[in-house]
N, C-alpha and C positions, 0 to 999 in steps of 0.2 A: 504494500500500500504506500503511496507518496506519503512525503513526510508534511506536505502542505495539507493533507486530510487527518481529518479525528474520526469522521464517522463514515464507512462505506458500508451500504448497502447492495446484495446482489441476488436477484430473484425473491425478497424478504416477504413472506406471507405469511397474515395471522388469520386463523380462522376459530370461532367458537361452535361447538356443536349444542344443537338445538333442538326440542322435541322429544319425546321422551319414548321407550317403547323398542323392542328389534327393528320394527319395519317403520318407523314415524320419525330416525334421524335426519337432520337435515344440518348442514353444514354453511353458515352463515359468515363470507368470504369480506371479512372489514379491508383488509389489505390483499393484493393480488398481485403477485410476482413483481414488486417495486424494487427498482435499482438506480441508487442514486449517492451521489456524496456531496459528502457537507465539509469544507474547509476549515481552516484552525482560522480563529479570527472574526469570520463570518457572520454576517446576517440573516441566513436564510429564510425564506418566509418560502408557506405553503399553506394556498387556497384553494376553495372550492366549495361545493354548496354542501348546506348542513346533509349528511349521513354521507360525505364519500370520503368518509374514512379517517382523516386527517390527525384524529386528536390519536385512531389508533395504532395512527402509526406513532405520531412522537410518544405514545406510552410503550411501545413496543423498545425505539431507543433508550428508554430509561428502564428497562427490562421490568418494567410494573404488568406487565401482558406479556403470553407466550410466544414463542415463536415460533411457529407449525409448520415453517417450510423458508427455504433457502438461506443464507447466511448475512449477518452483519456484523465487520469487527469495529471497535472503539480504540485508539491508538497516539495518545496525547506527547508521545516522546518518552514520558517515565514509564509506561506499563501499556499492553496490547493485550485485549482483552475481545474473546467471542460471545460475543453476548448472546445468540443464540445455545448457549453451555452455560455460559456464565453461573457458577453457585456459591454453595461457604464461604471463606472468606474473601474470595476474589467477589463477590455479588457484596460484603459488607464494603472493601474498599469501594465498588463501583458507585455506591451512595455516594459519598461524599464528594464523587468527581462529575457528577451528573444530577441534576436535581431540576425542579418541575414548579414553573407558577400558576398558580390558578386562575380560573376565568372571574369566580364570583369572588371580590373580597369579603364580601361580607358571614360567609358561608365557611371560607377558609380560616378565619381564627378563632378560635376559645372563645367564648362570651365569661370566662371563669380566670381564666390568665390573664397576670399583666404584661404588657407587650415585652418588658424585661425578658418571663420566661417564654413567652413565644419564639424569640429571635431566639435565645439561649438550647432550647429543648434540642433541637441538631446536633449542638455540640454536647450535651448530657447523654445522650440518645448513645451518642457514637463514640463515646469516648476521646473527643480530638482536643479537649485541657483538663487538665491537674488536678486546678482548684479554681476554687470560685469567683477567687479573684482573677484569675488569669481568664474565665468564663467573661466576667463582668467587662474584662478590655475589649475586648474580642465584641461583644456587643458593644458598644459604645461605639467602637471603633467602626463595623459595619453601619451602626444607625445613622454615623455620621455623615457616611456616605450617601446615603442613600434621603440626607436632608428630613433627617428626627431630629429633633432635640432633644435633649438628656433628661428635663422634666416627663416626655412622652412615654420616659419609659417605667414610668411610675402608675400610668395608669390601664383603661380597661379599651377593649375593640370598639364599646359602644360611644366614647366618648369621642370618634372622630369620622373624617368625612370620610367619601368613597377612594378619594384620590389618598388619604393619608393612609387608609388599609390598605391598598396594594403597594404601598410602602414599605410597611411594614412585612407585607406577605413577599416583596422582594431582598426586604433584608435577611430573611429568614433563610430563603432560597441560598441567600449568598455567602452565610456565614458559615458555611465548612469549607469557604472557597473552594467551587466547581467551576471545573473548564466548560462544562457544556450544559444550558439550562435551556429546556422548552418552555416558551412562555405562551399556553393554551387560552387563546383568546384572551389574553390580560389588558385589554384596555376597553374589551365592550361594552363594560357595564359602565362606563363612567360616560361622564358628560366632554362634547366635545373639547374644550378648553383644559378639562385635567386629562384626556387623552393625550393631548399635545406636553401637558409636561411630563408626563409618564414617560413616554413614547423617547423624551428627548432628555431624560434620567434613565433608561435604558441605554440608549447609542454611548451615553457619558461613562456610565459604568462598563461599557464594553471596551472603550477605546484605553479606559486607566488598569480595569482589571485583566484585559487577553484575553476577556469571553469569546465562547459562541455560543449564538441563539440560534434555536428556530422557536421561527414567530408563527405560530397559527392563527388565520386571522379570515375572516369573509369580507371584511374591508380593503377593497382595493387601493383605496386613496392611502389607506395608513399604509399599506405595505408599500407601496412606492415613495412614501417619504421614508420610510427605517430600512428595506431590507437592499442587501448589496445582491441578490439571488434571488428568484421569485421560481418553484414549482406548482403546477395543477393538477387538481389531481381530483379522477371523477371515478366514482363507485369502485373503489378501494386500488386503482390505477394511477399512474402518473401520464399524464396527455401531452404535457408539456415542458419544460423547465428550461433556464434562459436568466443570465444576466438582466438584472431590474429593466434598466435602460432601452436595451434587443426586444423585452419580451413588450415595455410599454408602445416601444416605438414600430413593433412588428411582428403581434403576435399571430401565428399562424396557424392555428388549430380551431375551427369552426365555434368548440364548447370557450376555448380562451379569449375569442373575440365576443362572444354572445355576452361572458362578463363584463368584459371593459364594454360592451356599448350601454352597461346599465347602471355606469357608474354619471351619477348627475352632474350636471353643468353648473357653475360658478354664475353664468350668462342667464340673466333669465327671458331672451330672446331668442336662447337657441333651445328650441322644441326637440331636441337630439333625433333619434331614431336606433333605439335599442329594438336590438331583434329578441325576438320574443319565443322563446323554447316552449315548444309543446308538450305536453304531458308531465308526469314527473319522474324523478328519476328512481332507475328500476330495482325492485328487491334486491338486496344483495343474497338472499336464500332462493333468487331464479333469476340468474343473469343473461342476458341476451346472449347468443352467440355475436362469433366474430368480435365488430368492435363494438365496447358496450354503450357509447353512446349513440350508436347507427341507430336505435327508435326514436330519438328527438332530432337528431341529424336534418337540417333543408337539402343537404347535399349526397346523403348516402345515394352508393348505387348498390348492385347485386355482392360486389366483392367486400364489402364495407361488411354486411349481415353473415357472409360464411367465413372470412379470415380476419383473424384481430391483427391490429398492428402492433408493430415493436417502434421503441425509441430510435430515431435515426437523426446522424449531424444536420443540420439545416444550414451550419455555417461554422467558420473557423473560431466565434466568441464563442461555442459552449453553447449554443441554443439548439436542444434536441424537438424532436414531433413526433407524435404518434399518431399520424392521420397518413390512409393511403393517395388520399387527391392536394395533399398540402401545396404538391408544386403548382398546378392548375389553376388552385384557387387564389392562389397570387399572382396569378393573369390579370390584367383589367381587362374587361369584360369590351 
């Protein structure tokens, strides 16, 4: 694996089995043969519409979810690790080099704890200080970061806003210092304006501490301000992935275009023209053949419904497609 990657994925699929009975299994396919890597440093972001999959895959890199089929190693320089194996104490080290921020802050902390032991519980958990004092620098030190003050840490989750709890739910995240942290939809629940200083306390912390994120996110607008990488990814596949900039300024897969025309205008003269996807998208426990978006497809033809596509270059930045008429439909007409 390059030494410029932490996390490579290759053919990675998680499946949970469903139903109960000899004859009433049914095999419910969240991720489907995804391969992809994510750089040391990195912003990655990865969108797409709610159920195709996205949040299981970054739980699958945080080995919170099994891995039912192909491989992914994790490779920070100090230790290389198959996550798909991953157990004992190679799974206890993998904690604290990988860790997960939640979507809801309000949901993710104690109503019982004060944010002191909140941030702290990581490091008591996992044994990473001594003593208590050396606990208490260690918080302080992270809340700093991440723009708490030291009274804050005196009190309770209910006593502060949406934007100050996912503060706190990232100092938490940060205090065993991980090189790689999924942040699952972390800034939806907030209001536009504390999005933006999340968003831009994130990029801060990433640039001072070596992180890498991936950003899960259905908002396209945030993900093209935060992430350096942007993948799509529909009913537990990846359709597209592409350089922020490549993929803004050129994306080429029918389902990746259909998003960006429904992202809204700033102009409120320009009446846009988002194209409009039919139906919804398909059980992941009875997938289409071929390729899985060919039943909302405007463009499918007969080869689209009986062969799936694979990821292919589209260009020398890093921008792959999974669609068989990509070239065609960057014709003007």
């Amino acid at each position: 694996m390059s030494n410029d990657v932490l996390i490579r994925a290759e053919g990675l699929s998680v499946g949970f089995q469903i139903g109960k009975g000899l004859f009433n299994k049914q095999i419910l396919k969240a991720v489907d043969n995804v391969t992809v890597e994510i750089e040391k440093g990195s912003f990655f972001g990865l969108v797409g519409e709610s159920g195709s999959g996205k949040t299981t895959l970054g739980r699958a890199f945080l080995k919170a979810v099994p891995i039912t089929g192909g491989h992914a190693r994790y490779e920070d320089g100090e230790v290389s690790y198959d996550l798909a194996e991953i157990a004992g104490p190679e799974l206890k080290d993998y904690r604290k080099r990988a860790q997960l921020i939640f979507q809801d802050p309000y949901a993710a902390l104690s109503p019982r704890m004060t944010v002191r032991d909140i941030i702290a519980e990581p490091l008591e958990v996992m044994g990473l200080t001594s003593s208590r004092a050396e606990t208490d620098e260690r918080v302080r030190e992270i809340a700093a970061k991440c723009r708490l003050n030291l009274e804050h840490l005196r009190r309770f989750p209910h006593a502060f806003s949406g934007g100050q709890r996912q503060r706190i739910s990232i100092a938490r995240a940060l205090v065993s210092d991980p090189k790689f942290v999924v942040a699952d939809e972390s800034v939806a629940a907030l209001d536009v304006s504390i999005q933006a200083d999340v968003l831009n306390l994130l990029k801060e912390l990433q640039r001072d501490l070596g992180l890498t994120f991936m950003f899960i996110s259905h908002d396209l607008s945030v993900v093209a301000h935060t992430c350096d990488h942007v993948a799509v990814m529909y009913l537990g596949r990846l359709v597209e992935t592409a350089p922020t900039r490549t993929l803004f300024e050129g994306a080429k897969h029918p389902y990746t275009k259909a998003l960006f025309s429904a992202i809204p205008s700033l102009d409120p003269d320009d009446r846009g023209t988002a194209q409009k996807l039919e139906g919804e998208i398909p059980s992941p426990t009875n997938q289409p053949s071929g390729c899985k978006f060919h039943t909302r497809c405007p463009y499918a033809v007969d080869r689209c419904k009986s062969e799936e596509p694979v990821l292919e270059h589209a260009d020398a930045a890093g921008h792959e497609v999974a669609c068989h008429r990509w070239r065609e439909l960057m014709v003007p007409a």
